[in-house]
N, C-alpha and C positions, 0 to 999 in steps of 0.2 A: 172433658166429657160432655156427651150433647144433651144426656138425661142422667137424672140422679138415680137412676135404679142400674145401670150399672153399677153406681158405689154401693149398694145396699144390697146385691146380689154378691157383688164380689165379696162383700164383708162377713155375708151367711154362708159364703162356700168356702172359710176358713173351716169353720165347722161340719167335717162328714155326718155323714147321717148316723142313726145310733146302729145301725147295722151292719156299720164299716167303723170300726173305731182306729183298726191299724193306718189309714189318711191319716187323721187328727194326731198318732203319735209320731208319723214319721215325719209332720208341719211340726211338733214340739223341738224331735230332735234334729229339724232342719236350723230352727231356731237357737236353739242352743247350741248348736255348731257354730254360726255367726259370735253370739254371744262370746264365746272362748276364742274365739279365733280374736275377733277385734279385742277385748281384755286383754289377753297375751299379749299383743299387738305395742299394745299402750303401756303394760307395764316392765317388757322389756327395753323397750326405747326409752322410756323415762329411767330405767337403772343405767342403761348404757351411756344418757346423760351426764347422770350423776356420776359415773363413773368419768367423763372427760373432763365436766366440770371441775372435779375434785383434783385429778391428774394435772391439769391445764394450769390449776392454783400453786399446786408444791411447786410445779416447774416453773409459774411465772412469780414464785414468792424467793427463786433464787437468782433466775435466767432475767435477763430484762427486756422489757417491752420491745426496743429499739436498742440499738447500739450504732454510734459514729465509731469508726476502727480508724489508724492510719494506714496508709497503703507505704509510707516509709520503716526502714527497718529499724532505722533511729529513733521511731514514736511519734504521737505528737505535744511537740513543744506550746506551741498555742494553745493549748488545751480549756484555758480559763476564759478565753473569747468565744470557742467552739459550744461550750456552757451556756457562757451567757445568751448565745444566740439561739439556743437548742429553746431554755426557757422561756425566750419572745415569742414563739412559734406557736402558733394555736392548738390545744391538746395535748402541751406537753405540763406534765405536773412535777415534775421533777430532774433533775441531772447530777451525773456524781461522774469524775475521774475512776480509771480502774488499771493495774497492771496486772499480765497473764503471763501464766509461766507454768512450764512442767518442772516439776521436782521429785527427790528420793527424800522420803520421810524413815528416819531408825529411829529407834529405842530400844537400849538393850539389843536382844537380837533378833529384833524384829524387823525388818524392810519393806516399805510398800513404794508405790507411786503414789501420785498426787497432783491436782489439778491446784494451782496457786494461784491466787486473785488477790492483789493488793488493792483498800480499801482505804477511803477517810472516814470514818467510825462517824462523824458526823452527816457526812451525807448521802453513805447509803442507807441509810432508813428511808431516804427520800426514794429510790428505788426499790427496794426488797425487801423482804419481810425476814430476813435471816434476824434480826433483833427480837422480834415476838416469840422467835420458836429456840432461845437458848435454854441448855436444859441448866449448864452451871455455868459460872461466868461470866461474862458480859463483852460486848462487842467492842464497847467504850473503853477497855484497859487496853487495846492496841493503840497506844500514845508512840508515836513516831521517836524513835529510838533503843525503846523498850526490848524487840525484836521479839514481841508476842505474835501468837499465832491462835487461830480456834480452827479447830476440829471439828467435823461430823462426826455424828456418833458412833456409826460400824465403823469411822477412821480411827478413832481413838480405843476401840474395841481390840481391832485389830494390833495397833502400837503397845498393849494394854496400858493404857497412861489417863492421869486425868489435870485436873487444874492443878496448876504450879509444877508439875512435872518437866525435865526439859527433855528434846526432839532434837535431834540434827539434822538439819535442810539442806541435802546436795541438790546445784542446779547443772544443766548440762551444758555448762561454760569452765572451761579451764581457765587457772593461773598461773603462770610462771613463776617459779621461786628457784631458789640456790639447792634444792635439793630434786629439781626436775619440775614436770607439766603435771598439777596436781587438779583434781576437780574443785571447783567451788564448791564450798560448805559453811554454814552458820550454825548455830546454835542456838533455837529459838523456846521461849518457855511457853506454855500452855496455859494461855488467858482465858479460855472460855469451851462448852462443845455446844453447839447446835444438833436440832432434828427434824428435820422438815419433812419425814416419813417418806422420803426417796430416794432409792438406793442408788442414784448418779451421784446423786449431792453428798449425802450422810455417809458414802463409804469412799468418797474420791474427789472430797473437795476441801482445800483449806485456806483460812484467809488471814492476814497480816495486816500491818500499815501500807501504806500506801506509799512513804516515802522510805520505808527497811526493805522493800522487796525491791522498787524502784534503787537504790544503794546497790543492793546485794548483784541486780541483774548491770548495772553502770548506766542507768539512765539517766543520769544528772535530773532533769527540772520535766524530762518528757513521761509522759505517760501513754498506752497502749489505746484507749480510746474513752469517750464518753459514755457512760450509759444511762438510759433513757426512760419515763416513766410516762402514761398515757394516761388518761382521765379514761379514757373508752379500749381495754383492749381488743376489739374488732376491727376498730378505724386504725390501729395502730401502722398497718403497710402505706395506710392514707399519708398519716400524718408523716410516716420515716419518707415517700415522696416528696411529701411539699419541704421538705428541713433539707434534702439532698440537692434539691435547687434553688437554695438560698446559700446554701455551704460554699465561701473562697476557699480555693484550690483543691486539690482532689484528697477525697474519703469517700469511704465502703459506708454505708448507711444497710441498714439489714433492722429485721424485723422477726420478731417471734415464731411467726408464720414461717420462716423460711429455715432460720435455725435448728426449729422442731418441724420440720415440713413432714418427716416422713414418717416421725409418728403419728400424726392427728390425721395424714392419709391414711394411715392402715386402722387408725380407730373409725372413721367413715367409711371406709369398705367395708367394714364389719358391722356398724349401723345398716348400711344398704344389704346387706348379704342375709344378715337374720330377720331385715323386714321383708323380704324377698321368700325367705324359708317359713318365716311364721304367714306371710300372706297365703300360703299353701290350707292351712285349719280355715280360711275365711272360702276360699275355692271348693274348698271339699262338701261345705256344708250348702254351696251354692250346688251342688252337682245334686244334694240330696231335696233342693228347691224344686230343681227340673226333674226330679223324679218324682216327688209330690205331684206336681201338678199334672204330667203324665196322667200318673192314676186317676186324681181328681176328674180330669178330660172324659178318661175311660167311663170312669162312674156315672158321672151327669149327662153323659149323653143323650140321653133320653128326654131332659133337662131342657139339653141345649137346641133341639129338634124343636120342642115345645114353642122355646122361645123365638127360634127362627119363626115358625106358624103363623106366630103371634106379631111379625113385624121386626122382627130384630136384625141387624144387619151385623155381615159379618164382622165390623170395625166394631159393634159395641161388643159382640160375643170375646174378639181380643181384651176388651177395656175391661170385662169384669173378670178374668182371668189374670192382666197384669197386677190388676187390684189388690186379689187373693196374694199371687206371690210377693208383690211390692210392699202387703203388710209384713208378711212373714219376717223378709229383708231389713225391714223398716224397725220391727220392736228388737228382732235380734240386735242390730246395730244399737238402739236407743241402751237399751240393757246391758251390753257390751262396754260403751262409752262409761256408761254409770258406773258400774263395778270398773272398769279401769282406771278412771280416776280415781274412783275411793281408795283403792289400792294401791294405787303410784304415789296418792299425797303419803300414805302410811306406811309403805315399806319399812322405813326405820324403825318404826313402832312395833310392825307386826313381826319382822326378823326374830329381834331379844323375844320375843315371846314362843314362836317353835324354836330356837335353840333350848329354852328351858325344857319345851316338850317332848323335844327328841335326842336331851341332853347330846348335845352336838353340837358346837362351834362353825357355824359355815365358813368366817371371815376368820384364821388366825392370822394377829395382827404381826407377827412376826415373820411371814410369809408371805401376805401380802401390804403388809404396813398400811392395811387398811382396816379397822375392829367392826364398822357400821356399814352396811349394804346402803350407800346414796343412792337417790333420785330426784332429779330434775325433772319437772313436767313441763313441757314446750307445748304451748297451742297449736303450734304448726304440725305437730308431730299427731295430733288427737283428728285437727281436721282434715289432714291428709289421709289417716285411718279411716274416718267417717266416710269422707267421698267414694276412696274404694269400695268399700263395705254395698254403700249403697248404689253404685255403680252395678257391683258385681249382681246385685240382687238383684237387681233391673232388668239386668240382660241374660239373668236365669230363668224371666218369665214370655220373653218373644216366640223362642219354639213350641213352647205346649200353649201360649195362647192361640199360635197362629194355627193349631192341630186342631183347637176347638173349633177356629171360627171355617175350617173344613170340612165339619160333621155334614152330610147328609140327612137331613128331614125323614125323608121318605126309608131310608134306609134302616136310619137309628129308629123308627116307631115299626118296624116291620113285625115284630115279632112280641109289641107290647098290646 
């Protein structure tokens, strides 16, 4: 601006005259429209965080960061060099042996399926958090022989079984015997249940030794693949590249990202989707900007006449016009931000407090195996609300300032 009374004009034509009050209400609730819109804005994206956040942990507290697979049907036998070489590689924190397998779990007469993972009790803690989330048990009584087994928790619900109870383990491999082609089956006891609040894992996952399930399936010394632990799960596709071009002879190297690709796709479209629908409350209140000023236009004309008389050029009559709307814009956003944040860090807090009020449960945790509404607040997420916010207010004030600086002199004073 070329002169400071543009600033000090536009800052006095926030304020209608006392003869027009309905201006100055419809600037309050042009304001307060931004205000809601940006808060909304910020406190849904920070839950939808907390909500992947939290999703992103059960699954990488079972699933592993990276996996080396064989591409042979025989396993791999190397397995203990493939390790060691996985641990030399930069970002990686950990490594452990796994064998997979589908199985028929009974009890009594109950039958389900099941997702079978055999495990060295010592070294996946080095990958997964299934050890922190046992509810009876322990991971540690799968001592190779034993033919222990642990359970999820909607698995063993299901089975109705708990620790020390025994399971029968059919896999979908036959045996030949003098009585005919029978299926393979063991007999395994129930050493532990886990619950890691996800209904993949908790109702269709069970895990053994590493060397009973490797037996049971006939893999002698091989096992199905490595699995892998990252210092950074983000860099984790980084790191399963740079480990797949160090890797002698050919394995499947795969990564988090690609495993769960299609969930955390459609939890981002759904981030984009509803910042897209709630950016809608921030436009609306932008429309009621340019209807403000409109009027304001209308009003001061007489004003604006004056000021032309007086030397005013039509570039400054825009300036104190964008002034007026770019404040409106301007505190609704500051005020917006404020209240969103305060409210995104407190979700948690303020939740348990209207459920008491409205004695009403939003989260049952049986239902969604989640009790507490999380939030993550991302910077990126606040200053990307910001710029819109004030973008949008910006470019609500170019048409009515550009109506002002069209008034006619001669015209607007004709009749005063």
């Amino acid at each position: 601006m070329r002169h400071p009374y543009e600033l000090f004009t536009g800052l006095r034509y926030t304020r209608a005259k006392r003869r027009n009050h309905f201006i100055s209400f419809i600037s309050i609730a042009s304001m307060a429209g931004i205000t809601v819109g940006v808060m909304a804005l910020i406190v849904v994206l920070s839950v939808m965080n907390g909500f992947e956040a939290k999703l992103r942990d059960s699954i990488l507290g079972m699933a592993s960061d990276a996996t080396i697979s064989a591409l042979s049907p025989d396993g791999m036998v190397e397995w203990s060099q493939i390790r060691t070489l996985a641990l030399n590689t930069p970002g990686v924190t950990g490594a452990a042996p796994y064998v997979s397998g589908q199985g028929m779990l009974r009890a009594g007469e109950a039958l389900t399926g099941a997702e079978l993972r055999g495990v060295d009790p010592a070294l996946e803690t080095t990958v997964s958090a299934v050890g922190e989330h046992m509810k009876t048990g322990s991971l540690a009584a799968l001592r190779p022989g034993s033919y222990g087994i642990v359970l999820g928790a909607e698995l063993a619900q299901v089975l109705h079984v708990g620790v020390g109870d025994a399971v029968d383990l059919m896999i979908p491999m036959a045996a030949v015997t003098p009585a005919g082609i029978l299926p393979r089956f063991r007999r395994f006891t129930v050493a532990g249940i886990f619950q890691v609040d996800n209904y993949q894992y908790d109702r269709g996952m069970a895990l053994t030794n590493l060397h009973d399930l490797a037996t049971l399936y006939r893999m002698g010394d091989a096992v199905t693949g490595v699995r892998l632990k990252v210092a950074d799960v983000e860099r984790a596709p980084q790191v399963a590249r740079a480990l797949a071009a160090t890797l002698p002879g050919l394995y499947y190297v795969s990564d988090w990202t690609q495993t769960n690709a299609t969930f955390f796709q459609a939890i981002g479209t759904e981030k984009t989707v509803m910042f897209i629908i709630l950016s809608f409350i921030v436009l609306v209140a932008v429309f009621n900007i340019v209807s403000t000023l409109v009027m304001v236009v209308q009003d001061k004309q007489s004003d604006i006449a004056i000021l032309r008389t007086l030397g005013a050029t039509p570039r400054s009559i825009i300036a104190i016009f964008m002034v007026q709307g770019s404040i409106i814009g301007f505190v609704g956003t500051a005020l917006g931000v404020f209240l969103g944040v305060l409210l995104a860090l407190n979700v948690e807090t303020l939740v348990p407090i209207l459920e008491v009020l409205t004695h009403h449960q939003f989260l049952n945790p049986q239902i969604y195996y989640i009790s507490q509404l999380p939030s993550k607040l991302e910077a990126g997420d606040v200053v990307r609300i910001t710029i819109l916010a004030l973008v949008l207010g910006f470019f609500s004030t170019l048409y009515p300032a550009w109506r002002a600086s069209k008034v006619q002199p001669a015209e607007a004073l004709r009749y005063e």
